[in-house]
Wavefront OBJ file of the C-alpha trace (Angstrom):
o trace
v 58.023 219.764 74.888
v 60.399 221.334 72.835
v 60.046 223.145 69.881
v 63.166 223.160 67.038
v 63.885 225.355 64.052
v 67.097 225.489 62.142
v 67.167 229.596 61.565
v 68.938 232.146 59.225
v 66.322 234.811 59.458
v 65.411 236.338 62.754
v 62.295 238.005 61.810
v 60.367 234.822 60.238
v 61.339 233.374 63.539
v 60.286 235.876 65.687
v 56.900 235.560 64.110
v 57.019 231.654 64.351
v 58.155 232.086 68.123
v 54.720 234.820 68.409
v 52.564 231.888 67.191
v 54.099 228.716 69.773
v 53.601 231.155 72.522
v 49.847 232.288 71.713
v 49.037 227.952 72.291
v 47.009 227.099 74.784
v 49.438 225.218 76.877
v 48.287 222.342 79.663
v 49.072 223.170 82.885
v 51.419 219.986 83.459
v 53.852 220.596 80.425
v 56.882 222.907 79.847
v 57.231 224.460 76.421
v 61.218 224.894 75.698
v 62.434 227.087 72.418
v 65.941 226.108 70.717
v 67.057 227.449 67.759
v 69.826 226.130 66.010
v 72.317 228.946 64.101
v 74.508 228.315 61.498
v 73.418 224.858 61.076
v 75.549 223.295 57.823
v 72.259 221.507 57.159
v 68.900 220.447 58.158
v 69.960 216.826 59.529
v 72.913 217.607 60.901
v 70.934 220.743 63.188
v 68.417 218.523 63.935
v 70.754 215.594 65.489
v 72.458 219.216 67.490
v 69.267 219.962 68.919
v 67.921 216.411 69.871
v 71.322 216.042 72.334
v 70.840 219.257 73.812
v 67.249 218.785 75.067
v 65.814 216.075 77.581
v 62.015 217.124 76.263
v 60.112 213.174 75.195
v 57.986 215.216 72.328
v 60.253 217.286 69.943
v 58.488 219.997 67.572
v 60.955 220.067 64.111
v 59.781 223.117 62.240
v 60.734 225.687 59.582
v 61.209 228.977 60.865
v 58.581 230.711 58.594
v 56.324 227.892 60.154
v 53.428 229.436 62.334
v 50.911 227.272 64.380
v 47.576 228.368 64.011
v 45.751 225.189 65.847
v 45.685 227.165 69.172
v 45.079 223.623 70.720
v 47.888 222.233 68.669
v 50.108 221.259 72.400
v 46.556 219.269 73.670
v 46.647 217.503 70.339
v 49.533 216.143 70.352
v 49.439 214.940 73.909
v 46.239 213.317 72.627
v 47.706 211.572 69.228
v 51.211 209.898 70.965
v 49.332 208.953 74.820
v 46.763 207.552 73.031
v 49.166 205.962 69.860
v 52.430 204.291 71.202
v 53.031 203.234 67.647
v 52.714 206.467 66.375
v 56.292 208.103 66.320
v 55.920 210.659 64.189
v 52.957 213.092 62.789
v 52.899 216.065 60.524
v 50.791 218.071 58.271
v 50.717 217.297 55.157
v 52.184 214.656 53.096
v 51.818 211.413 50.854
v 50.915 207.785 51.169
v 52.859 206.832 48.875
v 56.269 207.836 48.057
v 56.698 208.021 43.603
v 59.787 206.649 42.033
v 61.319 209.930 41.826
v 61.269 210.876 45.275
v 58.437 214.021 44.853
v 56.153 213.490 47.388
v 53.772 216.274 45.961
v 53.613 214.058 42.625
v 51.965 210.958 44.373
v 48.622 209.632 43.435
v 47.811 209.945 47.369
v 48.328 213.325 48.782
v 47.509 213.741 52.424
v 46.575 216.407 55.159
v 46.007 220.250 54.402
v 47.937 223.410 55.236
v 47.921 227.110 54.151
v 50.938 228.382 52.352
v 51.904 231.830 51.445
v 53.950 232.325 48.538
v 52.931 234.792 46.119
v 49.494 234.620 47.269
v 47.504 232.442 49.888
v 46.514 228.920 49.051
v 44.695 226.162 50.592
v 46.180 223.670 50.168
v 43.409 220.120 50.868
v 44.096 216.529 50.119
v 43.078 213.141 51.403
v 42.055 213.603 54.919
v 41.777 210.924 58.044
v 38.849 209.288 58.914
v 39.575 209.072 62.823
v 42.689 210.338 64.649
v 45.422 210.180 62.409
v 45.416 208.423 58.519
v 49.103 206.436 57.984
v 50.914 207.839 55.567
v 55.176 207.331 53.856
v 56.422 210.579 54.142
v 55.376 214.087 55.374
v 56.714 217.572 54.630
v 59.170 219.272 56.602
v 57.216 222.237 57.178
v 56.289 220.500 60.878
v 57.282 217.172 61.945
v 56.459 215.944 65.875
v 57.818 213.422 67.717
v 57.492 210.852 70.590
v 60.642 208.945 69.883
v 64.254 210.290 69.095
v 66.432 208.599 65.940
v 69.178 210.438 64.561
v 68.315 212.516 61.309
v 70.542 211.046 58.553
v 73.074 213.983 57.908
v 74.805 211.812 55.817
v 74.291 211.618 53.207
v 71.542 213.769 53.026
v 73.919 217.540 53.985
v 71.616 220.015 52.586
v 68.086 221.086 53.178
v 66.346 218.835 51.190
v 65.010 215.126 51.756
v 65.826 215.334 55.408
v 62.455 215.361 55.719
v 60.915 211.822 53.584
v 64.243 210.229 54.408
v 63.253 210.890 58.131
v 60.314 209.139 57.689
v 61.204 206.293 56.370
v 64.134 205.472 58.787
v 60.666 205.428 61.333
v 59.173 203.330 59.314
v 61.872 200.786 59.139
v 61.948 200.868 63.051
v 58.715 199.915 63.435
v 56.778 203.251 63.881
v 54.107 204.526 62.015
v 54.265 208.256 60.312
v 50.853 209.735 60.602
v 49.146 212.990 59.414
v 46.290 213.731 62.333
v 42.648 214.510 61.525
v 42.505 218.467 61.077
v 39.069 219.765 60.925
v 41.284 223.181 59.983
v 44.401 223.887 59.006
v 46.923 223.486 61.622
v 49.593 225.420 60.163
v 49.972 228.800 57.933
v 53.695 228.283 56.146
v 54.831 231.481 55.224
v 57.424 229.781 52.354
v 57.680 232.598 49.963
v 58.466 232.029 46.231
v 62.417 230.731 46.225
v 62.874 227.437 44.833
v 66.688 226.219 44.359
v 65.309 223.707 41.380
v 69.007 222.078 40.683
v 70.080 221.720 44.147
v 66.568 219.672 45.053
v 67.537 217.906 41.953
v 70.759 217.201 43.390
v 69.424 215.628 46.139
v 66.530 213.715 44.543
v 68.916 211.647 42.991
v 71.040 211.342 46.721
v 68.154 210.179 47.974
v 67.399 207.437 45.045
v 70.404 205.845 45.867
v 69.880 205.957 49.538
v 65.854 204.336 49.162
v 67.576 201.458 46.997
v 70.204 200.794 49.281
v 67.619 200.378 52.169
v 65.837 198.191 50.001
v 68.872 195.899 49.529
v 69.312 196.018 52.860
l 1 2 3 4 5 6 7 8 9 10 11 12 13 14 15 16 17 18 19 20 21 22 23 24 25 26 27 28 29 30 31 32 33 34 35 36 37 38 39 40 41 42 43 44 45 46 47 48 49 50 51 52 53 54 55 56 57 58 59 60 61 62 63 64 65 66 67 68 69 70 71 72 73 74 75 76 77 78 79 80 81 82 83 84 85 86 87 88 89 90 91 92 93 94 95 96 97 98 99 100 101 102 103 104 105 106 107 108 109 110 111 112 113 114 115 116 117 118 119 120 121 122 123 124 125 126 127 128 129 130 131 132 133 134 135 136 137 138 139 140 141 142 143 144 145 146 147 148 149 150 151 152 153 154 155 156 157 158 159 160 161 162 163 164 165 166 167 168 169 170 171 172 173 174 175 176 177 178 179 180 181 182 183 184 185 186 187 188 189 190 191 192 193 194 195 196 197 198 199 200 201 202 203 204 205 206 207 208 209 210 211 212 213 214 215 216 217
């Protein structure tokens, strides 16, 4: 199992690192840590980290991420033995994807997290009934995997969209994207206050053009 995080900031990932290693970790599974530096985007250090690791279940998450589910590894075991369909799960997320790309703006929020930006907030939207609820796109704060597709770098070069345009390349390959039942939070994202407004524009409207052009095709 191996957990990935693209990182500019050694002490947020220091403090994410703290967090994987306090998990309660089944006796039959190795944990591996890689760290991707000077990554010229999200994608594009994903794809670098899925060749260099043989793990089957890949952890993609922010560096300021921190795991607070102390059972988190036995869950997933639990969600992709049980789910062969299920390629992907995260934390938090939407059901439906709007017209403009903002997953945070649909009419069917899903999952729960804490974030700290100026302040703590709880975060709570639709939650699952059983295992996992089905959802069209989940935020990049944590994203796990059973199955490996390359993260589209191009066109998306940055650090935004990586994550819904992720999502829905599993989706076209027959997987399902799920958000698991959390009876807590499973995750505390430290994410601060910075928000680069016109560059997420920038790539709202990349990714537009992408989602029709998948439609076409």
């Amino acid at each position: 199992m191996c957990f990935i995080s693209c990182v500019n900031d050694e002490e947020q990932y220091n403090e994410c690192i703290r967090h994987i290693q306090h998990l309660s970790v089944p006796s039959h599974v190795q944990i591996e840590l890689l760290p991707i530096r000077n990554a010229d985007s999200m994608a594009s250090g994903y794809n670098e980290a899925m060749i260099q690791t043989d793990a089957k279940y890949k952890v993609y998450l922010h560096q300021d991420t921190m795991i607070i589910n102390k059972n988190f590894l036995y869950d997933l075991l639990f969600l992709f033995t049980n789910h062969s369909h299920l390629g992907m799960f995260g934390v938090i997320g939407a059901k439906t994807i709007p017209d403009n790309g903002i997953w945070w703006e649909s009419l069917r929020t899903a999952g729960k997290i804490i974030e700290h930006r100026s302040t703590y907030r709880y975060l709570l939207f639709e939650e699952a009934d059983y295992a996992y609820q089905e959802v069209q796109t989940l935020d990049g704060v944590i994203m796990a995997t059973q199955y490996d597709l390359p993260w589209a770098e191009i066109p998306f070069n940055g650090w935004h969209l990586y994550d819904t345009s992720q999502c829905l390349q599993f989706i076209e390959h027959g997987y399902v994207v799920g958000i698991p039942y959390q009876p807590f939070p499973w995750v505390l994202h430290e994410c601060g206050e910075i928000t680069d407004t016109k560059t997420y524009s920038h790539y709202l409207n990349i990714f537009k053009e992408w989602r029709n052009k998948m439609k076409e095709s």
